[in-house]
N, C-alpha and C positions, 0 to 999 in steps of 0.2 A: 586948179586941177593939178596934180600931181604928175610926174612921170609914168607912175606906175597905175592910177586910180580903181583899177581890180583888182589888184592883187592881193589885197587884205581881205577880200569879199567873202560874205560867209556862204558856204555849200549848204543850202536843204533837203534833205533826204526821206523817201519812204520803200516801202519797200522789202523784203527779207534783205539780210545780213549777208555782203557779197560772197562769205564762203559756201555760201547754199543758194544763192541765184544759179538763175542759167544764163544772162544775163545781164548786162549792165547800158542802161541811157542816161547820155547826159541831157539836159534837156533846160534851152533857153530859152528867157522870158523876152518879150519885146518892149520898145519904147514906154514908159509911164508902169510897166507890169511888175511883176516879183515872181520868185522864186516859187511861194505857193499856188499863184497862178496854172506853173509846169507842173508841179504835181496833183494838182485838180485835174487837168487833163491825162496825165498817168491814170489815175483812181477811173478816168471815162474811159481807157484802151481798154479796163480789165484783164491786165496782162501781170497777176499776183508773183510769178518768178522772178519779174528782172527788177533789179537793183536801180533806180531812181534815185539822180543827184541833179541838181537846178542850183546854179550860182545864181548872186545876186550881185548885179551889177552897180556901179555905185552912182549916186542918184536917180537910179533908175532908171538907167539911159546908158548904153555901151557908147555910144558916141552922139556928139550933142547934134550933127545936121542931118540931112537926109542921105543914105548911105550913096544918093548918086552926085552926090558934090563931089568937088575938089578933096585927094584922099588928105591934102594938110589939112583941110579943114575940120577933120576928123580924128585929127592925133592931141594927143596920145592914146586915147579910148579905144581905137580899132584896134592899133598893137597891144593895147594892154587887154584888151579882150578875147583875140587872138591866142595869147601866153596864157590866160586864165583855163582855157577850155585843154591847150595843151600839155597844162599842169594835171589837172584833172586824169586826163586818158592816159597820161606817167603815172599817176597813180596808182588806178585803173588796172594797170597793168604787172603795176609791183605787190600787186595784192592779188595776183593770178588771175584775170578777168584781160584777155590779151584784145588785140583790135576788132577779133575777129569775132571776139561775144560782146563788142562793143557798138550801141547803137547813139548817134548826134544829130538831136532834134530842135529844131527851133521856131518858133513862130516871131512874123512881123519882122523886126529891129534883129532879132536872135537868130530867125532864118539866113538872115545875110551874114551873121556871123560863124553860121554854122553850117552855110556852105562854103564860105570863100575860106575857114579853116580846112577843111576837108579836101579845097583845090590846092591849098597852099603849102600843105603838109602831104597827101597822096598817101593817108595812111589807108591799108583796106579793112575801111569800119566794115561790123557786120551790115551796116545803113545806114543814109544820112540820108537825111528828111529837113526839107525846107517849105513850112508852111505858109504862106504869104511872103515870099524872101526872092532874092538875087544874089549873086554874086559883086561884092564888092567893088573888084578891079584892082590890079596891079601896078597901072598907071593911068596917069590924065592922057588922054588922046589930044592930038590936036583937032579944030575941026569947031563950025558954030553949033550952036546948042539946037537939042533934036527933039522937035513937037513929040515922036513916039519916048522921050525920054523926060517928059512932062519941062521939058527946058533947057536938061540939062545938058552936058556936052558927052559923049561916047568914052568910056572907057577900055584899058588894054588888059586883054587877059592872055598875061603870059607866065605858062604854069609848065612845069618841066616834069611833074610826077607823072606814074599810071594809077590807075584805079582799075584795073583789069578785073570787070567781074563786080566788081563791088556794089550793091543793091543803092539806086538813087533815086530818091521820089519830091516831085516838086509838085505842089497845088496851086492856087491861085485864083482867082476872081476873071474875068476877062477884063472887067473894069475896075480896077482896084485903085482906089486913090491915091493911094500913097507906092506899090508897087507897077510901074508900068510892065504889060505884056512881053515888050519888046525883049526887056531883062529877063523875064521868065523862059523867054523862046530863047536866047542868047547863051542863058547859064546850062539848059539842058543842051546844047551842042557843043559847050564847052565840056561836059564831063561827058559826055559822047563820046570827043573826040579823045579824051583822056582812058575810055577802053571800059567807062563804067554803063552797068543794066541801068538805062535812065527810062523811069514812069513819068510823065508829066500832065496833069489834069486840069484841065481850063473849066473852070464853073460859070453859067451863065450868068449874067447881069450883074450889077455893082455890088461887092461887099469888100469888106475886111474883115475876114474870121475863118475861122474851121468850121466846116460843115460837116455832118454826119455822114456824107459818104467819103471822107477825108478820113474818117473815124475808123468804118469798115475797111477802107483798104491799107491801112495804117495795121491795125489787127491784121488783117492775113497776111501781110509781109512779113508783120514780127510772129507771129506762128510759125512759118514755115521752119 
């Protein structure tokens, strides 16, 4: 793996032409997924105005362990994944589509990376949407490894932005095998306390996936 391993990735697009959007999402795939993956789920929002872009990560995996390891275990993919999404919303923006018509969507793998961009950076997207995701972490914690963190040991979130206002929606499974709860309850009092509107939706029993009322509240956010 390279220093850089996204940064060559290619962007897939649908969508109108950003000088006639109202709108712009960027929208990440999760572990094993791709690019067309995010724009199938665009195509289910039925939301024809906004400008859809979905990098592709390389190997198909922004980072190779589970995003609640140890954060070296996870470099260089995190930061290069991180810079990827932040390239994007430079872009974004140089093309007249500023933060604030800007919406950062992720599911699974891409959830995590598309909140803990969004704690890391404190820009005020128009929303950031984390579909089966957590928040990264800033550093390893000291401390034994936590049953509610399926093992792993607690991470530090320490994030110096505001998000004041900034629309923020988290879903999730209650029992999500690969997402614990705990993170889910942890990342919305982090952007809480960071001054952002946080939704957060527990769905009953075991899954990993979007569900259809994931779908509809997803739609009336980006409506509004």
């Amino acid at each position: 793996m390279t220093g850089d391993p996204h940064g060559q990735g290619r962007v897939a697009t649908s969508g109108p032409p950003l000088h006639r959007a109202r709108s712009a999402m960027i929208l990440l795939h999760g572990r094993g997924g791709g690019p067309e993956d995010m724009l199938g789920l665009a195509d289910h929002l039925a939301l024809p105005d906004i400008a859809c872009l979905a990098p592709a990560a390389a190997g198909r995996s922004w980072w190779p362990q589970s995003f609640l390891a140890p954060l070296a275990e996870n470099e260089p993919g995190l930061s290069s994944g991180l810079a990827a999404v932040a390239h994007i919303a430079a872009s974004l923006a140089e093309e007249g589509i500023d933060p604030a018509r800007t919406v950062v969507l992720g599911f699974s793998q891409g959830a995590c990376l598309a909140l803990e961009h969004a704690a890391r950076t404190a820009v005020p997207y128009r929303a950031v949407i984390g579909l089966s995701g957590g928040l990264v972490g800033t550093e390893d914690a000291p401390g034994e490894a936590d049953p509610a963190l399926y093992g792993h040991r607690r991470k530090s979130f320490d994030y110096s932005g505001r998000l004041q206002g900034t629309a923020v929606f988290l879903g999730c499974h209650e029992r999500d095998p690969h997402i614990p709860l705990a993170r889910v309850r942890a990342s919305a009092e982090v952007f809480e306390g960071m001054g952002a509107a946080v939704t957060t939706e527990i769905y009953p029993g075991a899954g990993h996936a979007i569900v259809e009322d994931e779908i509809k509240a997803l739609r009336a956010l980006l409506n509004r």
